[in-house]
N, C-alpha and C positions, 0 to 999 in steps of 0.2 A: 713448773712455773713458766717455762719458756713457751712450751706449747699450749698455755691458756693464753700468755699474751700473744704470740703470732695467733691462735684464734680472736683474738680480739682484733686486731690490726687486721687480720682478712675483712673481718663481719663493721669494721668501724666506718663512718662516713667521712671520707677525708675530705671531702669538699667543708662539711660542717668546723672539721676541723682546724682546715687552712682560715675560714674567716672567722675563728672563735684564737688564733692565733695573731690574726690581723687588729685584730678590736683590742687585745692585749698589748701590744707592740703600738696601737694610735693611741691606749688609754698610759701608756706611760710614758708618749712624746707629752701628751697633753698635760702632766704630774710635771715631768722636768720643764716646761713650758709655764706651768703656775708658781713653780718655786724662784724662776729666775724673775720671776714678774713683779715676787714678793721683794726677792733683794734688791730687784731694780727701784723699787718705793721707796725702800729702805736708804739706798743714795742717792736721791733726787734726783732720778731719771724718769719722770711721769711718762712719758711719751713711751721709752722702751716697756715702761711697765706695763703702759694700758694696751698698748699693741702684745704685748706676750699672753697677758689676762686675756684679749679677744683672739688668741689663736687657740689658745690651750681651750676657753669654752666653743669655740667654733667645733675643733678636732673632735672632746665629746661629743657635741651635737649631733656631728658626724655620724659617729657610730652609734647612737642610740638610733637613728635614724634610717641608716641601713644599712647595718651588719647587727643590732638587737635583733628586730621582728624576725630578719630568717634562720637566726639561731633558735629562736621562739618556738619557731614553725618545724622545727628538727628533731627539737627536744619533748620527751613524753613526761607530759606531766598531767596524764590523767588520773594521777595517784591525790593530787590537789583537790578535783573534783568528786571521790567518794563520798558519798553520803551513808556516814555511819553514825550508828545510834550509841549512844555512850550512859554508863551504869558507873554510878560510884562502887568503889567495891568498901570494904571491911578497913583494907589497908589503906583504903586511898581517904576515907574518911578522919581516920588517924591520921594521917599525914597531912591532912588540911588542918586537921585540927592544932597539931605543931607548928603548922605553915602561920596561924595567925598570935599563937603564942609568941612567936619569933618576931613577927611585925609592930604584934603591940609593945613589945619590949625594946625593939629597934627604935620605935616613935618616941615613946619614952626616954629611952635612955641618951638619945643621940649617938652610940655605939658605933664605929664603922664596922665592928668584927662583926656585930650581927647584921647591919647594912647587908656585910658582903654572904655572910651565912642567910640570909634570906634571898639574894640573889641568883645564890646556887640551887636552892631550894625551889623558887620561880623557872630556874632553867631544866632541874630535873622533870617538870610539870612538862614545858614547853617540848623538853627532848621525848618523852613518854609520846605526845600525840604525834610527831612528827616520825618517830619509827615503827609505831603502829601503822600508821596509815601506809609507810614503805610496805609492813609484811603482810597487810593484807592485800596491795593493789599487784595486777598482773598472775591472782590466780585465779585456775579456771577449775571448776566445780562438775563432777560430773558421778552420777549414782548409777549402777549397775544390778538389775534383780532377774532372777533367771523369770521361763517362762512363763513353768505351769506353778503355781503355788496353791496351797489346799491347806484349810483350815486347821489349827492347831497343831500343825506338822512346821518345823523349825525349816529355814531356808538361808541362804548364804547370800546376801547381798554384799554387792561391793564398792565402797567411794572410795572417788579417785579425784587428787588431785593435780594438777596440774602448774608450776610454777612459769612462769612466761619472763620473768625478769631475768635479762639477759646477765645482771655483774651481783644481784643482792639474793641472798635466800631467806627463807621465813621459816619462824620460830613460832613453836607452841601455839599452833590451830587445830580450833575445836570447831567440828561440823554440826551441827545440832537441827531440826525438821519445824519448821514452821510450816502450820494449815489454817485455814479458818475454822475448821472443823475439828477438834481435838481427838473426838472419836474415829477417826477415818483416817487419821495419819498414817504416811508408811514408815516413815523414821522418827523411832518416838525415843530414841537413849543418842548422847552426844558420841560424836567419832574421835576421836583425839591422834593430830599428827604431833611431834615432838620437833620432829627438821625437815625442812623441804627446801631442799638444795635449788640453785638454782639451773631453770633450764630443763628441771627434771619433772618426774612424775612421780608418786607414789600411792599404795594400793593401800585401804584395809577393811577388812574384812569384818563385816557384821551379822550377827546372829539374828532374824526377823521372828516373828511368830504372830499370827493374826486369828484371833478367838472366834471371829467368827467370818461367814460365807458376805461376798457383796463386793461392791467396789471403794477400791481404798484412793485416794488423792495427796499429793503431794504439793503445795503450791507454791513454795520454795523452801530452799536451805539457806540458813543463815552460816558466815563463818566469823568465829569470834576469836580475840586473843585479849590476853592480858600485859604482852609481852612489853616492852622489859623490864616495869617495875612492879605490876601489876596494882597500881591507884588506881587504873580506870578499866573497865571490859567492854572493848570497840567489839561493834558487830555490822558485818556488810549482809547487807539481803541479797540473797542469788535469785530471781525469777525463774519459774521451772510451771512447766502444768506438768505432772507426773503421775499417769493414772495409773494402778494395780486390779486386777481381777483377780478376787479371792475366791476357788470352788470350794462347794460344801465338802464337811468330809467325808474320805470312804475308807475310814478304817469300820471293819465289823464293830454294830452295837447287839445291846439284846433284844431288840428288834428283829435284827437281821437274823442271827442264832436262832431267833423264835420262828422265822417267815422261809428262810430260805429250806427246811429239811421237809416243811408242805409243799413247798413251792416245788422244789425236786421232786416231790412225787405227780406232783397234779403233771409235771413236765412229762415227765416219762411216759407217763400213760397216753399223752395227749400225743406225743410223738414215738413212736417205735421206728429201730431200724439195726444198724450191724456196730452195735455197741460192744462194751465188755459185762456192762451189766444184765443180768438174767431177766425179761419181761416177763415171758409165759412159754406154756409149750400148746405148741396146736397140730392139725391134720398137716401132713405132706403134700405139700403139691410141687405139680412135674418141673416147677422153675425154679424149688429148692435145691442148693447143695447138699451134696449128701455127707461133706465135715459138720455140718449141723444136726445130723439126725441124732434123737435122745435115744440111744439100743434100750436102755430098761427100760421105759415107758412104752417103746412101741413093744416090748417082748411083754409087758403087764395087760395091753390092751390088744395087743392083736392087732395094730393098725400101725403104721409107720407112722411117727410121729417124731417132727423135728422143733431143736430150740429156738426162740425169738428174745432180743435185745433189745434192748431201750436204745433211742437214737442219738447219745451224747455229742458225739461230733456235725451232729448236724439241725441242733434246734433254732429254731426259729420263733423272735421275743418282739411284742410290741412293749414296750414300758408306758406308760400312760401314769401323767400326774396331771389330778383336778386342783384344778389352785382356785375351786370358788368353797368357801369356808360355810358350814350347816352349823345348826346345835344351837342350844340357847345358853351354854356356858359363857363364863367371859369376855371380853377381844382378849385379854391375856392369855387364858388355857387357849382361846383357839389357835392364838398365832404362835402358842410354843408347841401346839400337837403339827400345824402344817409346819414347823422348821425341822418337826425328826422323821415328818413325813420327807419332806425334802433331802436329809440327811439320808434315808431309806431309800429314796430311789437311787442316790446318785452312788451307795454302794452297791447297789443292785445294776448299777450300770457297769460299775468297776467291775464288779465280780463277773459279769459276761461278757468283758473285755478281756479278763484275764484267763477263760477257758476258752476265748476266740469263738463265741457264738456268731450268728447275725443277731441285729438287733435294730430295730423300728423305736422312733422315740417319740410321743405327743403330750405337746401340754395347750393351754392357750396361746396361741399366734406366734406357732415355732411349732413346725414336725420333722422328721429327719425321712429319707427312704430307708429302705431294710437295706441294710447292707453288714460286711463284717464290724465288729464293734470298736475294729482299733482304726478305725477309719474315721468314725463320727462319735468316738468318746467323748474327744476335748469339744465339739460343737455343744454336743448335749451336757458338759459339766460348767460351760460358760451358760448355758438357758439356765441351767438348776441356779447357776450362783447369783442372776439378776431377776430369778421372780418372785414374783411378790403377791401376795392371797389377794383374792376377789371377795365381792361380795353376793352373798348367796342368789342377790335377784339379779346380777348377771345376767346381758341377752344372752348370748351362746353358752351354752355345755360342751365340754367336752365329751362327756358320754354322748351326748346326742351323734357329734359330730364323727364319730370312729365310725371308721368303715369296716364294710362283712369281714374280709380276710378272713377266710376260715381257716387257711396253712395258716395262720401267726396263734400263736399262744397269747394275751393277751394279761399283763398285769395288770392291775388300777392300781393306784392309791388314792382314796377317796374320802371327802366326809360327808357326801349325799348318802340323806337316809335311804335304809335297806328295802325299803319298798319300793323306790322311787328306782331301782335300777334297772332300766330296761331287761327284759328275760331274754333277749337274743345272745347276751353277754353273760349270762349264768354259768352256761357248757361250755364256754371257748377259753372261762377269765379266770384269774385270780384275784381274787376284790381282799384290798387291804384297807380296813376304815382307818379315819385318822382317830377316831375315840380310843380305838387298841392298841393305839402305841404310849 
């Protein structure tokens, strides 16, 4: 207790204080100055009385004059100023509905005991908004989400509040997500604090999850209480732009299961080198080692003949997604076949990040260079999660616009019909339509 008040007397403003004791010390010459002015009435003394009457209102004057305003100017009372929005609740309904029970029967009956039970009753009202608005004002509001977040995979965000009031602490606040968007919210379940001491901070932790890929918007948080009787639920608006970017996801589908065991083979072939996996066996030549030679093959054939490998640690991947939409199905089947198309590449990104290929990435007006995959993952999973289908008469192609690269292996995912696919890109590609998925 002593060392809260010596912090208080550190941190207090004693100049504030000296004239908030002066105004006291003038408002009670000015009180003993009124009372004597009365008695003086009282035994016909008009002159002493009306002379005490004009020093005692002069003195207030005084101080209303100047020593109020710079106390005014000290004192924070931007708790007066909130603008909170206010909800009858269940209870508070009930309680009004007593509150005129009590009135009409006070009018009626001339009662003073209900007089005064209805004055209590008025004040419990009046004390309700007045410590609300203490527990809401002087905190500060702050949401915390990690970086990278990815669709239908759970994530840990954090609100944090902040109490700022140096002597009061606040009771039973609930953080809750206001958007104009309801679908695009990032905080869509209430946070609930119990006590927030003052002076201090506290942390809690909430569980997110976002169904699908895109960007999410937060435009403010509201904080609400019921506190202390809960008849009414005040709510302060926090202003916030709070943007989230949600990537597709890359957990494996049956897609992927179905794409990726072709995909590995067309890979392999298209690249050989000093793998673990078996390519083929061929002729010897003088620049082979001789830990590679196959003894039974060359002892079957009479020739020296050594093994060749598939080139796992060293493939080289352009990914290529067409975002202009073909077919005569739908607009519905087509934009739910380009969102597993979209789901398909971006675990096709993952999964080459996570064996450390290189990898090249192009779609419409976004391409990446070839480089290792954990380098320009998160670029190319921020493209996947903001694009959005075209339309078939689209000026540019993507197909058109890929270049020879003959090193690059080259995936599509596409829904331009199968005729329509340039033949330069038949031996170098792996063409996934969107109708097959």
């Amino acid at each position: 207790m002593r060392s809260a008040v010596q912090q208080w007397w550190a941190s207090a403003d004693r100049a504030g204080w000296r004239s908030f004791a002066g105004a006291l010390a003038a408002l009670g010459v000015a009180l003993l100055l009124a009372l004597y002015s009365s008695a003086a009435a009282e035994g016909g003394q008009k002159w002493r009385a009306w002379a005490a009457a004009l020093a005692a209102l002069g003195l207030a004057g005084w101080v209303a004059a100047r020593i109020v305003p710079g106390l005014a100017r000290r004192t924070a009372l931007r708790w007066l100023t909130l603008r909170l929005r206010y909800r009858l609740t269940r209870e508070g309904t009930l309680y009004l509905a007593l509150l005129v029970v009590v009135l009409l029967a006070a009018l009626n009956t001339a009662n003073n005991l209900l007089f005064l039970i209805l004055a209590a009753m008025l004040a419990g009202l009046l004390i309700s908004g007045v410590v609300s608005r203490a527990v809401l004002a002087g905190v500060e509001l702050r949401l915390e989400l990690p970086e990278h977040i990815f669709a239908g995979q759970p994530v840990q965000a954090v609100v944090v509040l902040r109490n700022n009031k140096p002597m009061l602490p606040s009771f039973s606040l609930r953080v809750v997500g206001e958007t104009r968007s309801a679908g695009n919210a990032i905080l869509t379940r209430p946070v609930y604090f119990p006590y927030l001491a003052r002076g201090q901070a506290a942390r809690q932790a909430v569980e997110l999850r976002f169904a699908r890929r895109g960007r999410y918007r937060q435009d403010a948080l509201a904080l609400q209480t019921r506190f202390p009787f809960g008849f009414l639920e005040k709510t302060l608006r926090v202003e916030m732009a709070e943007e989230l970017l949600v990537y597709p996801r890359v957990e494996p589908t049956e897609e992927f299961y179905e794409v990726l065991p072709l995909l590995s083979g067309e890979l392999e072939s298209y690249t050989r080198g000093r793998g673990h996996d078996l390519y083929g066996i061929r002729d010897s030549q003088p620049s082979d080692s001789a830990r590679f030679v196959d003894w039974k093959a060359s002892a079957r054939t009479g020739a020296l003949k050594v093994r060749e490998f598939t080139r796992e640690d060293e493939r080289r991947v352009l990914l290529v997604l067409d975002p202009r939409l073909h077919g005569e199905a739908s607009d519905a089947v087509l934009r739910e076949r380009f969102e597993r198309a979209v789901q398909l590449a971006a675990g096709l990104a993952w999964h080459f990040y996570e064996i450390d290929a290189e990898l090249a990435f192009h779609t419409a007006g976004f391409s990446t260079p070839l480089a290792r995959a954990g380098e320009i993952i998160y670029p190319v999973l921020r493209a996947l999660a903001l694009i959005e289908p075209l339309p078939a008469t689209a000026a540019a192609s993507v197909l058109e616009e890929l270049p020879e690269a003959h090193e690059l292996y080259k995936i599509i995912l596409t829904s331009q019909p199968r005729g329509t696919i340039p033949t330069r890109l038949w031996t170098s590609s792996y063409l996934v339509f969107f109708d097959a998925l």
